[in-house]
N, C-alpha and C positions, 0 to 999 in steps of 0.2 A: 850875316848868316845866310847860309843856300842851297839848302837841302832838305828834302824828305827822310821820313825816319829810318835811322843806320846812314846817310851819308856824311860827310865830314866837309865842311866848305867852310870859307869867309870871306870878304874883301880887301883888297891894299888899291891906293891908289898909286900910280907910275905915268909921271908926262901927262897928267890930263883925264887918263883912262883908268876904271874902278877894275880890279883883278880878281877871278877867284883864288884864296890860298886856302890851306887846314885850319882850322880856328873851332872856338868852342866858346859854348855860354857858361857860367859860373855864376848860382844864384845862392846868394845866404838870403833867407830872413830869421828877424831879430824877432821874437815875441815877448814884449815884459806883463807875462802871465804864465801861469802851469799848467803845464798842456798833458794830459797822457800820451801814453806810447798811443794807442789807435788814434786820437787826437793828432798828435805829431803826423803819423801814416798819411792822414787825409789829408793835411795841409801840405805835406808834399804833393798830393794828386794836383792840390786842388794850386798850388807854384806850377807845377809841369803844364798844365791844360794854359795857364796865364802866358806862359811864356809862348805856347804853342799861338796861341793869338795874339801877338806884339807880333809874332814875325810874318803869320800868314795876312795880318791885316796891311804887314808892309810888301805883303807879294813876293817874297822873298825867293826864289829860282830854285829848284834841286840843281845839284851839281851835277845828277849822273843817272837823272831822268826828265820828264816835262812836267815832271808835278811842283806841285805847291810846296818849299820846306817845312817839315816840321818842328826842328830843331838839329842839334848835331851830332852825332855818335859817341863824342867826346863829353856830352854834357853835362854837369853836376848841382845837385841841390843839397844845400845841409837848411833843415828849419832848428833853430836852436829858442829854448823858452826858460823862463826863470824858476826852476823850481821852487826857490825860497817867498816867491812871489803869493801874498796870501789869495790873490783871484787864481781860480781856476776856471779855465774854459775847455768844455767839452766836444765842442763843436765847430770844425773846422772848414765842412761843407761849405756850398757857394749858396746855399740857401741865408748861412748863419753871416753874423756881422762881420765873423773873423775872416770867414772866407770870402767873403765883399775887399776887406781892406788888403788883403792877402794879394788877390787879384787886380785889384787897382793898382797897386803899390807893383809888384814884379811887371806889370803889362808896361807900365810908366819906367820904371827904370832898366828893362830890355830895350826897350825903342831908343832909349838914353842912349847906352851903353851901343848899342849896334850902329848912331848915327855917329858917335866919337870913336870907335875902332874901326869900322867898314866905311863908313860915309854912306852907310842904308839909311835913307831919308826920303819919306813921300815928295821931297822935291826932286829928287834922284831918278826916283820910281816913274814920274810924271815925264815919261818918253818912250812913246811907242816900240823903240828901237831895244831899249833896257826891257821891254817887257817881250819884246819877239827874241831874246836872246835865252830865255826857256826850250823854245824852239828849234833853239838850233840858226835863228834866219838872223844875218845881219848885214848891214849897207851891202856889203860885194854879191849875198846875195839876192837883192833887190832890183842894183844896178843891173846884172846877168840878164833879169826878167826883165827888166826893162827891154833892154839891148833887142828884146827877139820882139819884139811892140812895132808897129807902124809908127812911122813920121821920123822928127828929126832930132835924133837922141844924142847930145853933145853930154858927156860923161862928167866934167868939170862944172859944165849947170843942172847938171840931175841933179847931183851929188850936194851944190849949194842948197838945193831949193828942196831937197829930200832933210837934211840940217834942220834948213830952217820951219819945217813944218814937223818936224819929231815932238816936239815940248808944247804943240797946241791941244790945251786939255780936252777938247772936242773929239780929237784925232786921237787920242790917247783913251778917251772914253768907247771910241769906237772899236778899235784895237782892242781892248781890256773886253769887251762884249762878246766879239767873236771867239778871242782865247776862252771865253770861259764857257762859250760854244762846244769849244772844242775837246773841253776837260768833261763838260756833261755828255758828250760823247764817248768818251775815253771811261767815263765812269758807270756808264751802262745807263744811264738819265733822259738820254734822246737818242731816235738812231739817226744814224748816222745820216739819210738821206736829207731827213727831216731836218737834220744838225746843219747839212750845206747849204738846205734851200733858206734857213733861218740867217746862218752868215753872211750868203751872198745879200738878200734885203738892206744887209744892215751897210754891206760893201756899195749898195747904188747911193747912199745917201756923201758918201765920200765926194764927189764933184761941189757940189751944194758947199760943203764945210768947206772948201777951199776955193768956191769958187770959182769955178774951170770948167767951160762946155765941151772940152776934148779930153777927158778921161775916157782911153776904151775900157768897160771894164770887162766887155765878153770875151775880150783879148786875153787881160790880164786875167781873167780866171780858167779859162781854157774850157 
């Protein structure tokens, strides 16, 4: 799943590589108890807001923005309950017990259901690269930036040692900081100056985690 509200995404994977295609979420839940109709109503709110949080907790990309998905344009919920059922429950809210298991239960089986269709997986997720592809930015254009850098830029060991430092959860915690820099910017939270001077701090500690006293980064930030 990889979108904000109205877009339509999802993944395939091909050779290696995770893809976005159309896709959709499809959520029943089961209640054996009788629900009223406003009852019924709220326990769909209270499945949609669940599902909303399985994906955003998995970071999940718009297709056809830089925001965070919220689900997909295609999506469906049916809550279905026993009427013949002698318990009645009135209460469907996330204050109430039903809405606890409501929410547990759909958060648990989206994350399911998105890691066996798409291969959306916090281990997936856990690469800076997969997370700068919100962005828009990915290796060619990193390598580009690189290219215009002082010293002695061989393309073949960029490109290894850029690989092999994608999946360090450090690197990946760093990255995840700044983007989300960048969305409290985008969301009117920080300005924007304020927002730069906060990312670059977070961009000098980048040497350190890697270990490397020749990162320029006044270079690399321009």
């Amino acid at each position: 799943m990889a979108e904000e509200q109205g877009d339509t995404a999802s993944y395939y994977q091909e050779h290696g590589e995770v893809k976005m295609i159309n896709g959709t979420i499809n959520t029943i839940v089961l209640i054996n108890a009788s629900l009223p109709a406003y009852t019924l109503t709220r326990a769909m709110m209270t499945a949609t807001e669940a599902k909303t949080v399985a994906i955003q907790e998995l970071m999940a990309p718009s297709r056809y923005s830089h925001g965070i998905a919220t689900g997909s344009g295609t999506d469906m919920i049916a809550i279905v309950s026993n009427n013949t059922s002698k318990y009645e429950l009135t209460d469907s809210g996330k204050h109430s017990k039903l809405g606890e298991l409501i929410g547990t239960c759909v958060i648990e089986a989206t994350k399911e259901a998105l890691a066996k269709q798409s291969l959306l997986t916090p281990i997936y997720q856990r690469d800076f690269l997969v997370r700068l592809k919100r962005f828009g930015i990915t290796e060619e254009h990193i390598w580009k930036a690189a290219c215009k850098l002082q010293g002695d830029n061989c393309e073949e060991h960029f490109r290894k040692e850029l690989r092999r430092v994608t999946s360090i959860p450090t690197m990946v915690g760093v990255t995840s900081s700044i983007l989300h820099i960048v969305d409290e910017v985008a969301w009117g939270l920080l300005p924007e100056q304020e927002g730069k001077t906060a990312a670059f701090s977070s961009m000098c500690g980048v040497p350190y985690i890697l270990n490397s006293k020749n990162i320029p980064l006044d270079e690399a930030t321009g």
